[in-house]
C-alpha positions as CSV (number, residue, x, y, z in Angstrom):
1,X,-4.2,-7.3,-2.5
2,X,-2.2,-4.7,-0.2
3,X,-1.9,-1.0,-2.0
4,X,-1.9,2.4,-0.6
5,X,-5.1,2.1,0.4
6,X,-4.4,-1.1,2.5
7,X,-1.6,0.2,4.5
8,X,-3.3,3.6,4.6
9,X,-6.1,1.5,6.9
10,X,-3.5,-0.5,8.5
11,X,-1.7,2.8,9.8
12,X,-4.9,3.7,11.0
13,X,-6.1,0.5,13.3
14,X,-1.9,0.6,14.5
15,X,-2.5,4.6,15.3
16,X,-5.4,4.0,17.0
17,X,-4.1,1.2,19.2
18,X,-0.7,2.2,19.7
19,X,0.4,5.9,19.5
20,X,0.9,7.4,22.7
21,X,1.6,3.9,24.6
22,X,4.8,2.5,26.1
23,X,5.8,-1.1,24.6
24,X,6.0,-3.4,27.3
25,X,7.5,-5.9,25.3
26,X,8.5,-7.0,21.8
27,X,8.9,-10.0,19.7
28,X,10.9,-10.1,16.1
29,X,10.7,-13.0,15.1
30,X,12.6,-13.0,12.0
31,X,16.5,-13.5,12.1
32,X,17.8,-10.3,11.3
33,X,15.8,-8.9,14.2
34,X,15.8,-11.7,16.7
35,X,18.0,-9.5,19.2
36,X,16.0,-6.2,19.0
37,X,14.4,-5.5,22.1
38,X,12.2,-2.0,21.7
39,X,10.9,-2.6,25.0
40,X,10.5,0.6,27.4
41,X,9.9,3.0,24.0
42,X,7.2,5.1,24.1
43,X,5.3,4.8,19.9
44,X,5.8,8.6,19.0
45,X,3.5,8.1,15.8
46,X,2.2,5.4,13.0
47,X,2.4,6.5,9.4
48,X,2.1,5.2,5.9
49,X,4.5,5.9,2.9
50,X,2.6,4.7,-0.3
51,X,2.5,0.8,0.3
52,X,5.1,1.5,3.1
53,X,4.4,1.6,7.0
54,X,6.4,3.1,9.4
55,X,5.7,3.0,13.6
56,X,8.0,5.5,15.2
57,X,9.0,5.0,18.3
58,X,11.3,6.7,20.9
59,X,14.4,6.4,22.9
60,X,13.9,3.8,26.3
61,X,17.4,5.1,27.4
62,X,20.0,7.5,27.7
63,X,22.8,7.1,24.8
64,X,19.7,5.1,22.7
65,X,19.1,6.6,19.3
66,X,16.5,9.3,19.6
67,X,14.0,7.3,17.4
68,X,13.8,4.4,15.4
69,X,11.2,3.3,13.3
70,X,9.9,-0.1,12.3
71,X,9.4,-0.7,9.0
72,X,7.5,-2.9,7.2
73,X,5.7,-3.6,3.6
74,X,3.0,-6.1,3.2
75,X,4.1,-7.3,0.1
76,X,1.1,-9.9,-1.2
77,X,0.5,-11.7,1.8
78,X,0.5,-9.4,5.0
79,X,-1.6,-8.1,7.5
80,X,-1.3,-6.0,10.8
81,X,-4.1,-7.2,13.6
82,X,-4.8,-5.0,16.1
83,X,-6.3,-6.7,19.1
84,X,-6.6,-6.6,23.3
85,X,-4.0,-8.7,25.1
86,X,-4.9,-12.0,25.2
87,X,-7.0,-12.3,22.5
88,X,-7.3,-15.6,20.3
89,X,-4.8,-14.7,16.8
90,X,-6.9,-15.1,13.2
91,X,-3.5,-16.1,12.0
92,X,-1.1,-19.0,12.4
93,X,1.3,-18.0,15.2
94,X,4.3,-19.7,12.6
95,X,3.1,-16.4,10.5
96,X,3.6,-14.0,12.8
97,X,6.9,-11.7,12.0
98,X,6.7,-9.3,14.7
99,X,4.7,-8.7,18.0
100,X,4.3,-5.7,19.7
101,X,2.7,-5.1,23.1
102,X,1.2,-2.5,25.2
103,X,-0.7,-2.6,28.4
104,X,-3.6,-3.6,26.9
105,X,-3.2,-4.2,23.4
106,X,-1.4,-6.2,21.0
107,X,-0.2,-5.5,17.6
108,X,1.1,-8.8,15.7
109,X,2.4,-8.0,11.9
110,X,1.8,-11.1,10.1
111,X,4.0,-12.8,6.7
112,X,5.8,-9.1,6.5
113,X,7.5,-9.1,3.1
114,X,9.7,-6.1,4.3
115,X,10.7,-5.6,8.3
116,X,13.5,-3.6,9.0
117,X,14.4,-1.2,11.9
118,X,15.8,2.4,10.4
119,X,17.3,5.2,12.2
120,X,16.5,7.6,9.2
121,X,13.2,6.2,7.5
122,X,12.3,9.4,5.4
123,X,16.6,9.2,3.6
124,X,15.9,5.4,3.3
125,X,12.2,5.8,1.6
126,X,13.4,8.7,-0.6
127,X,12.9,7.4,-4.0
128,X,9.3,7.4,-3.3
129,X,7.2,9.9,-6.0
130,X,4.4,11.9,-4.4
131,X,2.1,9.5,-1.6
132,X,-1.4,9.6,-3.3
133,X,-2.8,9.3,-0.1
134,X,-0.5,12.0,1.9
135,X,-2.4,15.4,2.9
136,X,0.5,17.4,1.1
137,X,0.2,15.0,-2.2
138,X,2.5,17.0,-4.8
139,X,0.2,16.6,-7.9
140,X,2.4,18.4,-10.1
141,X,5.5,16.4,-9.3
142,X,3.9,13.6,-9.8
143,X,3.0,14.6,-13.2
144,X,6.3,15.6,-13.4
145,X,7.9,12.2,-13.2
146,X,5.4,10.3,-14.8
147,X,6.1,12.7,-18.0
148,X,9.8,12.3,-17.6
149,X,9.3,8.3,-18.4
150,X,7.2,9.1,-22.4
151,X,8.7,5.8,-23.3
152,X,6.9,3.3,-20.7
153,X,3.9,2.6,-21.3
154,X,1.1,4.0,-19.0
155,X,0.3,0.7,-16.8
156,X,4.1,0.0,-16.7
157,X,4.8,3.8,-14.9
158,X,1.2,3.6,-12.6
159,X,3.2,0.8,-10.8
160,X,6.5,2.2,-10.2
161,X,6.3,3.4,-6.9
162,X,9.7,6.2,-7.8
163,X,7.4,8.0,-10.2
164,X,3.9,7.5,-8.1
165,X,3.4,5.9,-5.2
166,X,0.2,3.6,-3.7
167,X,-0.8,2.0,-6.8
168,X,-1.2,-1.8,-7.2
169,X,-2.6,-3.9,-9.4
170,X,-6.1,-3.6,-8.5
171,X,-6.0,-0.1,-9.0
172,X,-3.8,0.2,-12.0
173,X,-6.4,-1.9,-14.1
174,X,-9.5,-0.2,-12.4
175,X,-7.6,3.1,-13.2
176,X,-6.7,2.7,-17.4
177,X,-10.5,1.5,-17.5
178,X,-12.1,4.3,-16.2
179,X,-10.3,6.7,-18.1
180,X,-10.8,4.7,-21.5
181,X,-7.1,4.4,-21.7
182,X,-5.1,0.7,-22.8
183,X,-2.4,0.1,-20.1
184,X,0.1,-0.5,-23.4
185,X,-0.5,3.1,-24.4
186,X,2.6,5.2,-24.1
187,X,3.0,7.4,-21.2
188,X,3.6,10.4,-24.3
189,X,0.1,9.6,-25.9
190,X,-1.7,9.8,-22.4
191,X,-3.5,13.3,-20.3
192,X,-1.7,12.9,-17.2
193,X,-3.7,15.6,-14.7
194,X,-6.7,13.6,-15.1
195,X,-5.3,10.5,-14.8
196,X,-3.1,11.6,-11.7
197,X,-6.5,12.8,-10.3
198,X,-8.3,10.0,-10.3
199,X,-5.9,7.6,-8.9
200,X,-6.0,10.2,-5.9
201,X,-9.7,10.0,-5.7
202,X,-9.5,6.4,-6.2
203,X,-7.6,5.5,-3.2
204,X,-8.8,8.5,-0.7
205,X,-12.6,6.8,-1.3
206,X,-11.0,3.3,-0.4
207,X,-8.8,4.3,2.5
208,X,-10.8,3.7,5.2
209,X,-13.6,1.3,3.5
210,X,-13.6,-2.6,4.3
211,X,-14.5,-4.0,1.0
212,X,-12.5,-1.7,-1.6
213,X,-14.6,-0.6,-4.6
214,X,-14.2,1.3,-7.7
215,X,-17.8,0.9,-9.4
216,X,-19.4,2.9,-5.9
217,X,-21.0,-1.0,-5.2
218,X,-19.6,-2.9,-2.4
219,X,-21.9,-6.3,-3.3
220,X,-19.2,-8.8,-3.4
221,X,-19.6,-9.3,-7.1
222,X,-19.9,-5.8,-8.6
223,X,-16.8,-3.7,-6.9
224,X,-14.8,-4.0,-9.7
225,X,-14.8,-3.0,-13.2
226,X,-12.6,-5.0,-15.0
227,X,-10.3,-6.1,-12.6
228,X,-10.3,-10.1,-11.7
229,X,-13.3,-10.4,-14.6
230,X,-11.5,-12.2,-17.0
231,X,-13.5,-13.6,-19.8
232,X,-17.0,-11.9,-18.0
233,X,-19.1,-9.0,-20.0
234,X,-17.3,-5.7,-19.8
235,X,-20.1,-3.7,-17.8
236,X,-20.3,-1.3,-19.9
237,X,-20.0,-2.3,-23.5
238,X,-20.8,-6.3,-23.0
239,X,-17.3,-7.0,-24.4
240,X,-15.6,-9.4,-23.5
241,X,-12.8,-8.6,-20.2
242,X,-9.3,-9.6,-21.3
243,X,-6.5,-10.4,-19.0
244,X,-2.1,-10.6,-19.7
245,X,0.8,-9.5,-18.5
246,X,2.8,-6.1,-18.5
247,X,6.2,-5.9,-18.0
248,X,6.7,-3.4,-14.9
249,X,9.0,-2.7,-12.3
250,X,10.0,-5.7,-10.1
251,X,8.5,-8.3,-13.2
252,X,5.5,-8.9,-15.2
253,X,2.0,-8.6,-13.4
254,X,-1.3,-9.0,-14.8
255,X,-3.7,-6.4,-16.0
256,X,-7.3,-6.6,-17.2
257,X,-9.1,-4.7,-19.9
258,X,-12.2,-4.1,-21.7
259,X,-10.6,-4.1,-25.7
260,X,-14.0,-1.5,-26.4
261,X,-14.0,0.5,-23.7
262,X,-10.3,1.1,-24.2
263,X,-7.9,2.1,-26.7
């Protein structure tokens, strides 16, 4: 499931391949973009926003705005493959959203839940709290807003991407169970600094890893605590894991917890 620490990755591989190039050519295949040509632009830089990825690129022309940037969000289903020209896809070609070519590589954005070109990305992504994975993360604004929302309870505000951003579901449940906390408790009842901490340390130990973990075990059955375990012994305590669904932001999600280990 894409989080911050997906896209975070994803930045990384489209960095890597693409910053620094000239696109040769481009391919939107989705209707609202089915004109844009970014042909000729030079990729200035590749950059993640929380669960937000942005490719900037420059102007191909006189009068052509100075920089655009592509914008996309995974959503649950995307990817980004990096690959050289001419390479066999691991997707369905019907999937791909976007393609984007250099000399000698291709980028191909696949099942893109958000894709959008923006002339101002940082006004249009504004709302976002503090980027738990950004080299200036404002920990005390990110406090901040979490404290200025006592009502919601603690896995409803870990998921709203205005008061924190990077968080998903994986890491929302891991998060409550490693700091002993129910995801129903309110935001009020809850230490923040600690909690705001870990989720940092959380994601920076995932950013660049290819199986993500929060037990420090990447065996294919013991990465998680309590997250997908429904029904399995709590490792800890031997409880039972529970599973339901929180209200949040953008509709009710599921979120595991040991009832012992958590209250």
């Amino acid at each position: 499931m894409p989080e911050g620490d997906t896209v975070y990755a994803a930045a990384a591989r489209l960095r890597t391949g693409l910053a620094g190039r000239v696109l040769e050519s481009t391919q939107f295949r989705t209707p609202s973009l089915a004109t844009a040509d970014l042909s000729g632009r030079e990729v200035i830089s590749v950059r993640s926003r929380g669960k937000h990825l942005l490719i900037d690129v420059g102007e191909s022309r006189p009068g052509a705005a100075d920089t655009l940037s592509i914008h996309s969000h995974l959503k649950m289903e995307g990817a980004w493959h990096v690959h050289g020209r001419g390479q066999r896809w691991r997707r369905p070609a019907h999937q791909a959203r976007v393609v984007l070519r250099t000399g000698d590589v291709e980028a191909v954005g696949f099942d893109l839940g958000v894709l959008e070109l923006l002339a101002d990305p940082d006004a249009a992504l504004s709302y976002l709290g503090p980027d738990l994975l950004a080299d200036d993360f404002d920990r005390n604004e990110a406090i901040s807003r979490l404290a200025a929302h006592p009502d919601d309870t603690i896995g409803t505000a870990l998921l709203d991407q205005r008061l924190i951003a990077g968080i998903g579901n994986v890491f929302r449940s891991e998060i409550c169970f490693l700091r002993g906390v129910l995801p129903t408790r309110a935001v009020r009842d809850v230490d923040l600094g600690p909690m705001v901490d870990l989720s940092r340390r959380l994601l920076w130990a995932n950013r660049m890893r290819s199986a993500r973990t929060t037990t420090g075990n990447t065996s294919p059955n013991a990465r998680m605590w309590v997250y997908g375990r429904q029904g399995r012994l709590c490792r800890r305590c031997a409880t039972l894991v529970k599973r339901d669904e929180l209200h949040s932001t953008g509709g009710d999600r599921v979120i595991y917890w040991c009832p012992r280990c958590q209250s």
